[in-house]
N, CA, C and O atoms as a Tripos MOL2 file, in Angstrom:
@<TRIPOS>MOLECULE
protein
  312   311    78     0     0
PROTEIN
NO_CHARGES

@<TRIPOS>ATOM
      1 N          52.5720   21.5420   99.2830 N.3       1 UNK1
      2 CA         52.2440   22.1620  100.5620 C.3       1 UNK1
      3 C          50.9150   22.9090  100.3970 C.2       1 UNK1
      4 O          50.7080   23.6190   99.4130 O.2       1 UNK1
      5 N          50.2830   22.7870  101.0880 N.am      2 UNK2
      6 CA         48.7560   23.3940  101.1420 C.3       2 UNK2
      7 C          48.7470   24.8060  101.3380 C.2       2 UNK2
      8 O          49.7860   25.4380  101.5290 O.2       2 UNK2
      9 N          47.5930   25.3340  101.2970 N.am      3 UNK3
     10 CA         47.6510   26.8520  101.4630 C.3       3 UNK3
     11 C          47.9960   27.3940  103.2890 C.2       3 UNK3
     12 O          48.7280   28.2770  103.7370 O.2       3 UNK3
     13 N          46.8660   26.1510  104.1230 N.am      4 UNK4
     14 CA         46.9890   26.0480  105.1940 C.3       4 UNK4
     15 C          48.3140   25.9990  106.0680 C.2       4 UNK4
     16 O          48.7100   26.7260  106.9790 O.2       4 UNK4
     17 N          48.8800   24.8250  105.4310 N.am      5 UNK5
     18 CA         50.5960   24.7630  105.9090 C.3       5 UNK5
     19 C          51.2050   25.4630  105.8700 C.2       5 UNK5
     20 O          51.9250   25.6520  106.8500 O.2       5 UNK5
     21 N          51.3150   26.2940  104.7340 N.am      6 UNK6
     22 CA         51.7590   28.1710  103.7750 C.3       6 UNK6
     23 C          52.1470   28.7360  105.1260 C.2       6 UNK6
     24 O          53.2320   28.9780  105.6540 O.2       6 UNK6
     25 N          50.7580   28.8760  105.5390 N.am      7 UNK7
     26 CA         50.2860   30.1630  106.2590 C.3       7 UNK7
     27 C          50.7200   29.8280  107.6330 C.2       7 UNK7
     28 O          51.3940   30.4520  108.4530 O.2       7 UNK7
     29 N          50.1660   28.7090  107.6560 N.am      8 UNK8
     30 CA         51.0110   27.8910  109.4640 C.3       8 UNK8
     31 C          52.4850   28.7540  109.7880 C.2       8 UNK8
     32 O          52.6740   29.6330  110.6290 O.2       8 UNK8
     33 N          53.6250   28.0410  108.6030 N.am      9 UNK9
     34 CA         54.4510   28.1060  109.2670 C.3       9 UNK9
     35 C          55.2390   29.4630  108.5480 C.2       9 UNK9
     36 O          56.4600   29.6090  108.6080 O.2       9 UNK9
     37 N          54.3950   30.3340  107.9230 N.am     10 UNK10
     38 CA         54.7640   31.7990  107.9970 C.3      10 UNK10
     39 C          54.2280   32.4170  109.4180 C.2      10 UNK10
     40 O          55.0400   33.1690  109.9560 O.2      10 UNK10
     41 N          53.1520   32.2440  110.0190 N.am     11 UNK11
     42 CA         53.0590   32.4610  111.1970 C.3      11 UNK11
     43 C          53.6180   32.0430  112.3300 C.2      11 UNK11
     44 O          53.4890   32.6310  113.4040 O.2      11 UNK11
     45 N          54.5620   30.5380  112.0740 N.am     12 UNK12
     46 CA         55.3640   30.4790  112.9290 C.3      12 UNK12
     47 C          56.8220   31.1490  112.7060 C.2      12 UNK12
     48 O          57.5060   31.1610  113.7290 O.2      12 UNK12
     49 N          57.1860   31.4910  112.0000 N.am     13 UNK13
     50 CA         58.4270   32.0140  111.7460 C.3      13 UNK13
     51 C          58.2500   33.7020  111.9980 C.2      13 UNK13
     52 O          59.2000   34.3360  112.4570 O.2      13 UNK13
     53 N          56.7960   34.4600  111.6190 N.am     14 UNK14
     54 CA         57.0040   35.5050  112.3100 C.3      14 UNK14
     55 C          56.9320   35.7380  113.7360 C.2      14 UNK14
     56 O          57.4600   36.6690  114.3450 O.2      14 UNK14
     57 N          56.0340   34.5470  114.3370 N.am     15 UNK15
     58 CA         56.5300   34.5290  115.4110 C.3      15 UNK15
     59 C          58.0360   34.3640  116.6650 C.2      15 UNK15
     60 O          58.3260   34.6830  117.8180 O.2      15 UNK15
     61 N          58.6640   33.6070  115.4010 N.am     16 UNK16
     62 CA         59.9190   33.3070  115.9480 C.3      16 UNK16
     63 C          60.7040   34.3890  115.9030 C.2      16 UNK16
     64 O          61.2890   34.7800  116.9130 O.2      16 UNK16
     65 N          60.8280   35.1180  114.4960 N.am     17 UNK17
     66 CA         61.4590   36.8170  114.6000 C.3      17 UNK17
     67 C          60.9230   37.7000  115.6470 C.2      17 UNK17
     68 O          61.5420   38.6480  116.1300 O.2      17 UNK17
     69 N          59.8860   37.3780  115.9260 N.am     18 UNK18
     70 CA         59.7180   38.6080  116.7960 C.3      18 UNK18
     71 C          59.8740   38.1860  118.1910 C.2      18 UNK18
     72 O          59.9910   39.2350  118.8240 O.2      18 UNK18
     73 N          59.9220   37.3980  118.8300 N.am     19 UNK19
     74 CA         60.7230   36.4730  120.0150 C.3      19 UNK19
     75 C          61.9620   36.8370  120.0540 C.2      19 UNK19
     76 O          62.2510   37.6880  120.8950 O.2      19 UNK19
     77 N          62.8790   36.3820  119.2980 N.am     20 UNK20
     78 CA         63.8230   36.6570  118.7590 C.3      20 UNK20
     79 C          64.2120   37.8320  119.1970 C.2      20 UNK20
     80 O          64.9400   37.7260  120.1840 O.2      20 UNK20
     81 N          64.0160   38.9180  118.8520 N.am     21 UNK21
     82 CA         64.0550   40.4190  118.3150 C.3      21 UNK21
     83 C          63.7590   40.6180  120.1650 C.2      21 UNK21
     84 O          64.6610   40.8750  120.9620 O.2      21 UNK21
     85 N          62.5800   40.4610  120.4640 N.am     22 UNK22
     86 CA         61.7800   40.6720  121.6540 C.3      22 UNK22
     87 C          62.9700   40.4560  122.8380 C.2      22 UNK22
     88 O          63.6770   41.3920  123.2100 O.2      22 UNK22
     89 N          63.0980   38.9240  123.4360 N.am     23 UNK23
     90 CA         63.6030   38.8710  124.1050 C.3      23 UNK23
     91 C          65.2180   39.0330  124.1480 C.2      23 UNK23
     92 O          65.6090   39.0250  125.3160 O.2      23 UNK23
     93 N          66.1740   39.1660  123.2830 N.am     24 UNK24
     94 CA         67.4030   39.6750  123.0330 C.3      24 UNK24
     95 C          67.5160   41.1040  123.5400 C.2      24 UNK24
     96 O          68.5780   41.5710  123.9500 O.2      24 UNK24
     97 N          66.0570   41.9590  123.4780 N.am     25 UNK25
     98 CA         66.0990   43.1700  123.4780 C.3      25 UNK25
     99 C          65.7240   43.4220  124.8760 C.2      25 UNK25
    100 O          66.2800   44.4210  125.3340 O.2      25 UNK25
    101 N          65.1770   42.9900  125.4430 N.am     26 UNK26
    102 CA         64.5110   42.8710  127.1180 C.3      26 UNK26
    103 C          64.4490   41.7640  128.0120 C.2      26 UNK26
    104 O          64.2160   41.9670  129.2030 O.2      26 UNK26
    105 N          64.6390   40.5800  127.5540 N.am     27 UNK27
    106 CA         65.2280   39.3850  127.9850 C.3      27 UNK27
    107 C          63.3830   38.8870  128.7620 C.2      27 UNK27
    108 O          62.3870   39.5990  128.8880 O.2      27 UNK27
    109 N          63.6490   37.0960  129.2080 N.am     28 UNK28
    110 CA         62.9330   36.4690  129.5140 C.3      28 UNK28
    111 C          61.3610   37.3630  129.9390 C.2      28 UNK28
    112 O          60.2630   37.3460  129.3830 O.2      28 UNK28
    113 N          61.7700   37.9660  130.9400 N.am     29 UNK29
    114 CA         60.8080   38.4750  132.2240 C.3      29 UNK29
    115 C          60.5870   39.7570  131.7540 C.2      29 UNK29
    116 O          59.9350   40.5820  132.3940 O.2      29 UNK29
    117 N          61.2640   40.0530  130.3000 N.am     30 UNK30
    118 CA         60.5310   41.7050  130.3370 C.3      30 UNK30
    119 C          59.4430   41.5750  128.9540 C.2      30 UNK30
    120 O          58.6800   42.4710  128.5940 O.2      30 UNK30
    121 N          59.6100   40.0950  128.2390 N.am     31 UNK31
    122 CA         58.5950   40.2780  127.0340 C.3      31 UNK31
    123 C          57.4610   39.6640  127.7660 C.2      31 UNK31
    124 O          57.5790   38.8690  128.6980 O.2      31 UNK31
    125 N          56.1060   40.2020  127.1480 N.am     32 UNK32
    126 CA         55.1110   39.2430  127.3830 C.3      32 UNK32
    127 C          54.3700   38.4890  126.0660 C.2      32 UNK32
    128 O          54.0930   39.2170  125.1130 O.2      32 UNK32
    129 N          54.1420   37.4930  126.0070 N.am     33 UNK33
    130 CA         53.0780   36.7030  125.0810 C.3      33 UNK33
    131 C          52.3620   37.6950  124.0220 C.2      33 UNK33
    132 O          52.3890   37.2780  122.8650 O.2      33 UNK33
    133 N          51.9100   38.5830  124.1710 N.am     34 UNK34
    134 CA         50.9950   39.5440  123.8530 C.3      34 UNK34
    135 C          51.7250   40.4330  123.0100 C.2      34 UNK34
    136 O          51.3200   40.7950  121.9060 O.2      34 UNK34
    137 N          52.9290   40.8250  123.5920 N.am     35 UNK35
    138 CA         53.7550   41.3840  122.7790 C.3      35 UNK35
    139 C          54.6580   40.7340  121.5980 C.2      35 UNK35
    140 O          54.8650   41.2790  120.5140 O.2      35 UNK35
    141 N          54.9960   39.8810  121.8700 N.am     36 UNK36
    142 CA         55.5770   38.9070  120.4500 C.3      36 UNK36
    143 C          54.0530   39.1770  119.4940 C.2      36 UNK36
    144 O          54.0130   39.8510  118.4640 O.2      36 UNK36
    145 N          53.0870   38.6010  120.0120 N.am     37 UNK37
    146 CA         52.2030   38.1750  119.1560 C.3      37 UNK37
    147 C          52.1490   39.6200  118.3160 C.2      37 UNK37
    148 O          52.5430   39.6630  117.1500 O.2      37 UNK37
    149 N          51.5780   40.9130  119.0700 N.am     38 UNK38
    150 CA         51.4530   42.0850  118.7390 C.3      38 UNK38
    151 C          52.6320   42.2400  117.5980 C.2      38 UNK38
    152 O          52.3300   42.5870  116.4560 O.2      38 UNK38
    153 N          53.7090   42.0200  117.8970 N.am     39 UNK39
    154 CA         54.9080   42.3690  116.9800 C.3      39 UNK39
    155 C          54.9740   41.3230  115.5400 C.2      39 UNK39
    156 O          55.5960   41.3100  114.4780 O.2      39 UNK39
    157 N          54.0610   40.5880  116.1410 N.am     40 UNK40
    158 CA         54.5560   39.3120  114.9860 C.3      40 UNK40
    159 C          52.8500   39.1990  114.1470 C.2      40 UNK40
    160 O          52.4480   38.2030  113.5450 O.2      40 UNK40
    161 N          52.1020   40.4650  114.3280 N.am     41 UNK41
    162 CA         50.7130   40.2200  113.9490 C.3      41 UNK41
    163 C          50.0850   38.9960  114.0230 C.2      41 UNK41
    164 O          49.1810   38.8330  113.2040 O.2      41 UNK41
    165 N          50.3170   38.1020  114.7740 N.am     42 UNK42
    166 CA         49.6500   37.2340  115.5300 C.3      42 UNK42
    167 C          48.9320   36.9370  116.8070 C.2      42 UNK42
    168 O          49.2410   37.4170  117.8970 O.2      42 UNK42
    169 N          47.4760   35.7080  116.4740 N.am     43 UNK43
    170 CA         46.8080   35.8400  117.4360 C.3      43 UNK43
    171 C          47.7310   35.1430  118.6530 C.2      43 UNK43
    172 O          48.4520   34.1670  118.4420 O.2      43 UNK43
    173 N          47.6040   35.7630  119.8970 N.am     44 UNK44
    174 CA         48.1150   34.6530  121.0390 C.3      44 UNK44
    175 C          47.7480   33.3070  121.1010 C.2      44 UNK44
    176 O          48.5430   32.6480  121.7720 O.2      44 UNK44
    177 N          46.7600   32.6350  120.6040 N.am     45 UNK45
    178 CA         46.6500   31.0490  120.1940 C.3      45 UNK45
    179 C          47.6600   30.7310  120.1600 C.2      45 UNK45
    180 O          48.2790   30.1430  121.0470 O.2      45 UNK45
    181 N          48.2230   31.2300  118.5800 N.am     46 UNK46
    182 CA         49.0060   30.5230  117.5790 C.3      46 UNK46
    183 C          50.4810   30.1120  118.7260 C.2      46 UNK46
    184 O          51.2730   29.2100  118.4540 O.2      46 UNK46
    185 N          50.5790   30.9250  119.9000 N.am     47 UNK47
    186 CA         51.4460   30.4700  120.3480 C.3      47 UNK47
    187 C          51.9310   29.2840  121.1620 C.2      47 UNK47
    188 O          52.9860   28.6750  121.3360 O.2      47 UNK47
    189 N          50.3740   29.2250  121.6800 N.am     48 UNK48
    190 CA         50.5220   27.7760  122.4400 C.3      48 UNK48
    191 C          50.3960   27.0100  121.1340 C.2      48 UNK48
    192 O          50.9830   25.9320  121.2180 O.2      48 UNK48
    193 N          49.7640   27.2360  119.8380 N.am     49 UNK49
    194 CA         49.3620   26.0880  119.1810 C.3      49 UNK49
    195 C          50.9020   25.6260  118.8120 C.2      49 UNK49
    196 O          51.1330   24.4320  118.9990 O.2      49 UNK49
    197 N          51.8230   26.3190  118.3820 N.am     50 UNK50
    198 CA         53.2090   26.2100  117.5910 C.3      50 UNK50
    199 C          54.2640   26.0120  118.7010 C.2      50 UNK50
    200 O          55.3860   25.6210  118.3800 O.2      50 UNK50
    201 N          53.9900   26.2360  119.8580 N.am     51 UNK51
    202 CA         55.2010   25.9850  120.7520 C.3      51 UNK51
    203 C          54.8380   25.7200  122.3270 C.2      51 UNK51
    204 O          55.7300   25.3480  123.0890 O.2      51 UNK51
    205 N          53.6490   25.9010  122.7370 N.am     52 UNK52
    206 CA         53.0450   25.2780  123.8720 C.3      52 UNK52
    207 C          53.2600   26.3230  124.9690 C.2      52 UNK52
    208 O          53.4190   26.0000  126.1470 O.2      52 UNK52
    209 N          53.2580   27.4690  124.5760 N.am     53 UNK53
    210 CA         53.9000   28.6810  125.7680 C.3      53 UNK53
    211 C          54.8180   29.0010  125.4880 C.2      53 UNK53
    212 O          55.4330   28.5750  124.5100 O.2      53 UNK53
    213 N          55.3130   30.1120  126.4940 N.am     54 UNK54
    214 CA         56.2800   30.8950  126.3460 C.3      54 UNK54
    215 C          57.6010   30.8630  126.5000 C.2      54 UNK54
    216 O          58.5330   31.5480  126.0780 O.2      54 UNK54
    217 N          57.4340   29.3520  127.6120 N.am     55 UNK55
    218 CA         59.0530   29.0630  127.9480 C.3      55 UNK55
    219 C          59.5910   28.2580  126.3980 C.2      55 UNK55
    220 O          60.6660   28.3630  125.8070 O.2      55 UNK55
    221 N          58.4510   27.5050  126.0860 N.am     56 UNK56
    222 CA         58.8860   26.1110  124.6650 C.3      56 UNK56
    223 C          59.5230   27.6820  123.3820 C.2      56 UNK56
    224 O          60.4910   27.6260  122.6230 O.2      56 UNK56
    225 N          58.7410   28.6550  123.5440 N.am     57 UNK57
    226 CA         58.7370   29.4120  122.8990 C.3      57 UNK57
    227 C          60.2550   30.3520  122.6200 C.2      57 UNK57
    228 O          60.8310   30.7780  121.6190 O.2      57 UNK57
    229 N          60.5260   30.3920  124.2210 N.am     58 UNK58
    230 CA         61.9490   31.3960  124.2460 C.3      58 UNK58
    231 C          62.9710   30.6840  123.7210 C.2      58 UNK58
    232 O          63.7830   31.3640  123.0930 O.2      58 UNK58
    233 N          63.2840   28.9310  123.8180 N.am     59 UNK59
    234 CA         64.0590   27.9300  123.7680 C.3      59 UNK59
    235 C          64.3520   28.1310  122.0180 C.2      59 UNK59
    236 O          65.3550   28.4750  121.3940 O.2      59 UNK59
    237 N          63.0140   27.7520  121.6080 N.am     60 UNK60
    238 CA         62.8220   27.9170  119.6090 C.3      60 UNK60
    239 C          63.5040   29.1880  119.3070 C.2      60 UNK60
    240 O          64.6240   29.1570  118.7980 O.2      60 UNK60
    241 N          62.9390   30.2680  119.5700 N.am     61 UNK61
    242 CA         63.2800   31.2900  119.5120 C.3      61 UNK61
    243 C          64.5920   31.4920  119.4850 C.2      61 UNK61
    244 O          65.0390   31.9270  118.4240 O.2      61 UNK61
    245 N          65.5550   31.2400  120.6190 N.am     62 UNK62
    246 CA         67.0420   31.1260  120.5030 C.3      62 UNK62
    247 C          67.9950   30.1000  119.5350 C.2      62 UNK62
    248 O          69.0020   30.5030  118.9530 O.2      62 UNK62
    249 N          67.5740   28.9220  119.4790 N.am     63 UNK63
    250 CA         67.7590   28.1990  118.3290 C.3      63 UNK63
    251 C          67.2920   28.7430  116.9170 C.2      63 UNK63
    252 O          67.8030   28.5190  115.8200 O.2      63 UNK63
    253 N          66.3950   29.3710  117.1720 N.am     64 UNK64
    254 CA         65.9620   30.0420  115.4170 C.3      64 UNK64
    255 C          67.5080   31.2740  115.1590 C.2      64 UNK64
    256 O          68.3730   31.4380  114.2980 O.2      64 UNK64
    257 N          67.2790   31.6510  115.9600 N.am     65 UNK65
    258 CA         68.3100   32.9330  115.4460 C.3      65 UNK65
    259 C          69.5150   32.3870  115.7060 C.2      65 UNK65
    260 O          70.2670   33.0280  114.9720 O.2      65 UNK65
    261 N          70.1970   31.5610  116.3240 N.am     66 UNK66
    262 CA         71.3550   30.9800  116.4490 C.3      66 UNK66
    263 C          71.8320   29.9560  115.1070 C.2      66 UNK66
    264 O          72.9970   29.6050  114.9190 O.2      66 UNK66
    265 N          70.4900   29.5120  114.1060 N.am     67 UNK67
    266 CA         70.7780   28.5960  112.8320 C.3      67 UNK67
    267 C          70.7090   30.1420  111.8090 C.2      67 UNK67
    268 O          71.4500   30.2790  110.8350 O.2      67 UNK67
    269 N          69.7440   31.1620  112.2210 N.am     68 UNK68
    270 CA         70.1980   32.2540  111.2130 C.3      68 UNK68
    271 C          71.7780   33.3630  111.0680 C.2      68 UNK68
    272 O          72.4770   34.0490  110.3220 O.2      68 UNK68
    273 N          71.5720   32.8350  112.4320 N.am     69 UNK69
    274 CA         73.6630   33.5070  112.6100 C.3      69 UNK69
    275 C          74.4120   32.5660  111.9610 C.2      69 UNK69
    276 O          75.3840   32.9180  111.2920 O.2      69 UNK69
    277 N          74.1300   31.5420  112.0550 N.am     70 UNK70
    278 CA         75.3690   30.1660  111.3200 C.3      70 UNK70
    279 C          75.0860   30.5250  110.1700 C.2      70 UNK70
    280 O          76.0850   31.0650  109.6940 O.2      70 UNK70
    281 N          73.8210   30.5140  109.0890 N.am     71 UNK71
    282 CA         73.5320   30.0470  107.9310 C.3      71 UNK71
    283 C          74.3530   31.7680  107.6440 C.2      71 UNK71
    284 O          74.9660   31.6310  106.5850 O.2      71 UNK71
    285 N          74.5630   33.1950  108.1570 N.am     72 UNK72
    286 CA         75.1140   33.9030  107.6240 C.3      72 UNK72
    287 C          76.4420   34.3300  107.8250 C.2      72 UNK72
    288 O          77.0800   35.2540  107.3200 O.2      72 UNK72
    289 N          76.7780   33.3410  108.7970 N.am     73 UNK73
    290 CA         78.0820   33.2200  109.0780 C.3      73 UNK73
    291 C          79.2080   31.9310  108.4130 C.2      73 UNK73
    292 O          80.4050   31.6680  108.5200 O.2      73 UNK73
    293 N          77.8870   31.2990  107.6180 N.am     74 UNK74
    294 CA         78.6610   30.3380  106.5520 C.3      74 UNK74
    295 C          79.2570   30.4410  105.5570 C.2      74 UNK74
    296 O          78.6580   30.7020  104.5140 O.2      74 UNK74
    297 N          80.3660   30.2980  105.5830 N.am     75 UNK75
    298 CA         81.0210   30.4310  103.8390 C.3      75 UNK75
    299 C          80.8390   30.0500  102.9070 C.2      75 UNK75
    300 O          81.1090   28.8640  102.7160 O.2      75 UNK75
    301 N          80.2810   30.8580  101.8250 N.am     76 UNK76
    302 CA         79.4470   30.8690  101.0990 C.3      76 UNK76
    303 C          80.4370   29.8760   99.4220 C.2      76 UNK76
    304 O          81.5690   30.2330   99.0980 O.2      76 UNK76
    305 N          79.8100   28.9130   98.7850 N.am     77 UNK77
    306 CA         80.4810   28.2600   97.8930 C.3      77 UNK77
    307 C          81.0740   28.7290   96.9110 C.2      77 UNK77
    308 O          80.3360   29.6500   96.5620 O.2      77 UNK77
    309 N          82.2020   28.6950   96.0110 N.am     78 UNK78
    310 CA         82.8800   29.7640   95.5650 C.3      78 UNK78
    311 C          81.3390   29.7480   93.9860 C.2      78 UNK78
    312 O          81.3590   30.5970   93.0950 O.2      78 UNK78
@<TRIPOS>BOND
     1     1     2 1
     2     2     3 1
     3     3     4 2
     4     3     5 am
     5     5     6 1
     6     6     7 1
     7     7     8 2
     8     7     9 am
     9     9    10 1
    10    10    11 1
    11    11    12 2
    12    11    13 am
    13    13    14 1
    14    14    15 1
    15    15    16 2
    16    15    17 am
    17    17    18 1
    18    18    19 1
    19    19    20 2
    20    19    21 am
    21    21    22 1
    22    22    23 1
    23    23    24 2
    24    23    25 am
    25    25    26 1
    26    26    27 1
    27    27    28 2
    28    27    29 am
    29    29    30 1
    30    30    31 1
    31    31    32 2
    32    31    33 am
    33    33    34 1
    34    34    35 1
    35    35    36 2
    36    35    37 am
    37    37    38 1
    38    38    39 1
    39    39    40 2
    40    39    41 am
    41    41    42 1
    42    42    43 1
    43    43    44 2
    44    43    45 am
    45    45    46 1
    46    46    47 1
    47    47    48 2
    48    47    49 am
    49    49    50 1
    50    50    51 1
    51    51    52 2
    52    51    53 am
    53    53    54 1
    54    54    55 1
    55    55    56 2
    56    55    57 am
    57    57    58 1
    58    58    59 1
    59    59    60 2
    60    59    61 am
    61    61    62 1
    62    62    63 1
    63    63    64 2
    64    63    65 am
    65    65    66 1
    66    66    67 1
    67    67    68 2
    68    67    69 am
    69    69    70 1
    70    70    71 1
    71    71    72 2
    72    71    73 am
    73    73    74 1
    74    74    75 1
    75    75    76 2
    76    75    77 am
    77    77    78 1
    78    78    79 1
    79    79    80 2
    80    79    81 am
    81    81    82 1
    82    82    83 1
    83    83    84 2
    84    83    85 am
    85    85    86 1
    86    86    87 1
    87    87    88 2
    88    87    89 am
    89    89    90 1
    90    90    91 1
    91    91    92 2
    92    91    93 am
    93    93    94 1
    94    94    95 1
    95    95    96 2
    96    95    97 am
    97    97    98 1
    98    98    99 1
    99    99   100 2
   100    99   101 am
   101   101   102 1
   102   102   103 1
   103   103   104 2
   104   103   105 am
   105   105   106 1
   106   106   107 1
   107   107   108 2
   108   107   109 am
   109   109   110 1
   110   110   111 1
   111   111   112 2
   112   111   113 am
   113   113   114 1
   114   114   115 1
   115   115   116 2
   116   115   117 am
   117   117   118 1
   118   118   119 1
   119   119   120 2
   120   119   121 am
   121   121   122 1
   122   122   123 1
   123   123   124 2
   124   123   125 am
   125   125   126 1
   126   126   127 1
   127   127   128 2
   128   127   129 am
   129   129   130 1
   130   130   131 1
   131   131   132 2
   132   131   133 am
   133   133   134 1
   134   134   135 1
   135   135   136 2
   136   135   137 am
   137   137   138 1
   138   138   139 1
   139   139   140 2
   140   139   141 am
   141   141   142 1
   142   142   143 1
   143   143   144 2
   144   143   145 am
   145   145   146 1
   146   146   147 1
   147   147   148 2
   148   147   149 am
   149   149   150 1
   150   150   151 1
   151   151   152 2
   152   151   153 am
   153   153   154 1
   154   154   155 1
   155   155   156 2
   156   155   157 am
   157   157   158 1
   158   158   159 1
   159   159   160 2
   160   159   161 am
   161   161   162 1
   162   162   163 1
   163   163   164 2
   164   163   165 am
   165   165   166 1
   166   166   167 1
   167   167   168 2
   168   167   169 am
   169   169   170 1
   170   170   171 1
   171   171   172 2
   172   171   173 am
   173   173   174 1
   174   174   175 1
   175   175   176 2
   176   175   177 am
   177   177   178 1
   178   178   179 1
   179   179   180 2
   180   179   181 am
   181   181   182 1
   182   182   183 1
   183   183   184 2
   184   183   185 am
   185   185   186 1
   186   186   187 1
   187   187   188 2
   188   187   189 am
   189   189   190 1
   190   190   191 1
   191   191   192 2
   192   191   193 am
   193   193   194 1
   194   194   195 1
   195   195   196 2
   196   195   197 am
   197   197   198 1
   198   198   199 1
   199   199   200 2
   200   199   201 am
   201   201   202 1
   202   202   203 1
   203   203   204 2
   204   203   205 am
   205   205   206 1
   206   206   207 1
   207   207   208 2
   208   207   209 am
   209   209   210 1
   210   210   211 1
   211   211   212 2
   212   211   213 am
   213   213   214 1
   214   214   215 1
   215   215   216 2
   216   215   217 am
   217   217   218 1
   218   218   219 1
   219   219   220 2
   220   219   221 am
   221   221   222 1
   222   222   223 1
   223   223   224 2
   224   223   225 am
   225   225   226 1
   226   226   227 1
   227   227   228 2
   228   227   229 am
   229   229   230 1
   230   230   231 1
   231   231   232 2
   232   231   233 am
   233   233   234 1
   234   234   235 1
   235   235   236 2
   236   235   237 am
   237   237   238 1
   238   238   239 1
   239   239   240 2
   240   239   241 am
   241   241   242 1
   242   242   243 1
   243   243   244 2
   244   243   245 am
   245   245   246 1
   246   246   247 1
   247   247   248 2
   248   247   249 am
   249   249   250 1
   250   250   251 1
   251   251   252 2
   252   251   253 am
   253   253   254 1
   254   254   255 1
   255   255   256 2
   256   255   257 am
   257   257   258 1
   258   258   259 1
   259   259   260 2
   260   259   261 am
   261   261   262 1
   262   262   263 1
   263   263   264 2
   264   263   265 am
   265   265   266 1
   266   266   267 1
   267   267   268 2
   268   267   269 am
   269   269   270 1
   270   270   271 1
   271   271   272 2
   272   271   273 am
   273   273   274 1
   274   274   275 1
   275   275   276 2
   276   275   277 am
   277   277   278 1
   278   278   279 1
   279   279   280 2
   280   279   281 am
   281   281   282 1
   282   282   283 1
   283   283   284 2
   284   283   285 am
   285   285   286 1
   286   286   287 1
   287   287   288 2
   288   287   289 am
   289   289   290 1
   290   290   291 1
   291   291   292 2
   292   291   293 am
   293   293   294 1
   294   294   295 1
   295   295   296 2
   296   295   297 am
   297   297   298 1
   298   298   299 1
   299   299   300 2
   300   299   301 am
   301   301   302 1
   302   302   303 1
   303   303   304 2
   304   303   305 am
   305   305   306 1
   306   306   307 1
   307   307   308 2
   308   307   309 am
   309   309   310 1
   310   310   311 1
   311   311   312 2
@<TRIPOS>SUBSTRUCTURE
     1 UNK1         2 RESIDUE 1 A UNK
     2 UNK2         6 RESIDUE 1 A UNK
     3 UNK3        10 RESIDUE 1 A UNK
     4 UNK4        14 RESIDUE 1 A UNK
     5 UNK5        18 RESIDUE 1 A UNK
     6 UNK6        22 RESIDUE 1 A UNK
     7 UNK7        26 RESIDUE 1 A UNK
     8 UNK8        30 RESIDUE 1 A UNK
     9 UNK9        34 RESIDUE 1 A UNK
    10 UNK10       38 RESIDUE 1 A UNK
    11 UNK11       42 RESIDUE 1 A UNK
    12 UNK12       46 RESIDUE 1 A UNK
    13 UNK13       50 RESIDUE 1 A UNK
    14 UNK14       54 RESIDUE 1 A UNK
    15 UNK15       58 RESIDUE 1 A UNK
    16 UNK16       62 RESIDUE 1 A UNK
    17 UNK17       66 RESIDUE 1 A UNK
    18 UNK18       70 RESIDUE 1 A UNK
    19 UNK19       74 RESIDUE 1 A UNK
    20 UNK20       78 RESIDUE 1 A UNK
    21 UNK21       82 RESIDUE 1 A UNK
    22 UNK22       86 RESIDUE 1 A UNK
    23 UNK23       90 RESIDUE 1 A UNK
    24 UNK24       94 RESIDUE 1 A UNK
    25 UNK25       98 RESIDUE 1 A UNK
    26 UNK26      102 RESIDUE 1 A UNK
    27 UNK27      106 RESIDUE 1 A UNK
    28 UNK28      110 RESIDUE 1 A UNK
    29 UNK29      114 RESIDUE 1 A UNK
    30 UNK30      118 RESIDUE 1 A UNK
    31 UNK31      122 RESIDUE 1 A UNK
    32 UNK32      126 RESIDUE 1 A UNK
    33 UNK33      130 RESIDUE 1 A UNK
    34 UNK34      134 RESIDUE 1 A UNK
    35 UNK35      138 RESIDUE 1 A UNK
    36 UNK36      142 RESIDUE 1 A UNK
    37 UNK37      146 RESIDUE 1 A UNK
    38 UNK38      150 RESIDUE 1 A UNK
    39 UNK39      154 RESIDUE 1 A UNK
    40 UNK40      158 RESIDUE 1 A UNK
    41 UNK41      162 RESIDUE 1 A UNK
    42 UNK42      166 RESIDUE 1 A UNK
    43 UNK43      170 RESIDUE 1 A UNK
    44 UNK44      174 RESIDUE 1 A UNK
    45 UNK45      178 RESIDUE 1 A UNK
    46 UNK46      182 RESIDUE 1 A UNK
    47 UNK47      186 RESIDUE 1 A UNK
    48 UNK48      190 RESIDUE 1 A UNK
    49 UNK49      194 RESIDUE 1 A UNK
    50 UNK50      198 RESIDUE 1 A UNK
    51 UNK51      202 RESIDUE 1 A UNK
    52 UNK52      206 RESIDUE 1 A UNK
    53 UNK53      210 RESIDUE 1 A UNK
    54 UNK54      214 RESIDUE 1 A UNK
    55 UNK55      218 RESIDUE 1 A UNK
    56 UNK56      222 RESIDUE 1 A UNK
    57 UNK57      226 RESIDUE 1 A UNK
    58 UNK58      230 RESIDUE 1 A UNK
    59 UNK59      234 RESIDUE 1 A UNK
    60 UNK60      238 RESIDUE 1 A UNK
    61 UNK61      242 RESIDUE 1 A UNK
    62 UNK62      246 RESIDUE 1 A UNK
    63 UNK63      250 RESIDUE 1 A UNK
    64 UNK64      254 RESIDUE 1 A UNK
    65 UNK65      258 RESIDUE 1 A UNK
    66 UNK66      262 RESIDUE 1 A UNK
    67 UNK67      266 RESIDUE 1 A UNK
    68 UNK68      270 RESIDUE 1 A UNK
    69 UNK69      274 RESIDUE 1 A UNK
    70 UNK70      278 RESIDUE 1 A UNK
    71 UNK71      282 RESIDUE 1 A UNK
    72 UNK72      286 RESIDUE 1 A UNK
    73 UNK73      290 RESIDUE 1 A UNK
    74 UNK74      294 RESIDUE 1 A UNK
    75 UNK75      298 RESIDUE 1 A UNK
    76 UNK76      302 RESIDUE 1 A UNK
    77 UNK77      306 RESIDUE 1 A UNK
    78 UNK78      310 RESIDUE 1 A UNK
């Protein structure tokens, strides 16, 4: 994996925590773009670049934290 890729998709994943975090906490219509990014030290680009806006964005976002509730809600191998 390149340094580039590295960094890609650490910036997409802090973006996804802070979506995540964001709209759970104030829902659709109370986060804005600006604020994920702000929270997730990212430029607003990166958001259309990784998810095409805000709606592609809220969708990921809920699927991200819904595979991190499973993966810690999995029973773990003895």
């Amino acid at each position: 994996m390149t340094q580039d890729h590295r960094s890609g998709a650490l910036t997409r994943s802090r973006i996804l925590d802070a979506a995540s975090a964001l709209f759970a906490e104030k829902g659709y219509g109370g986060v804005t773009v600006a604020a994920i990014c702000h929270k997730a030290g990212a430029n607003i680009a990166a958001v259309n670049y990784h998810f095409g806006g805000k709606e592609d964005l809220y969708r990921e976002a809920w699927r991200h934290a819904h595979q991190r509730l499973q993966a810690r809600l999995s029973p773990k191998p003895p």
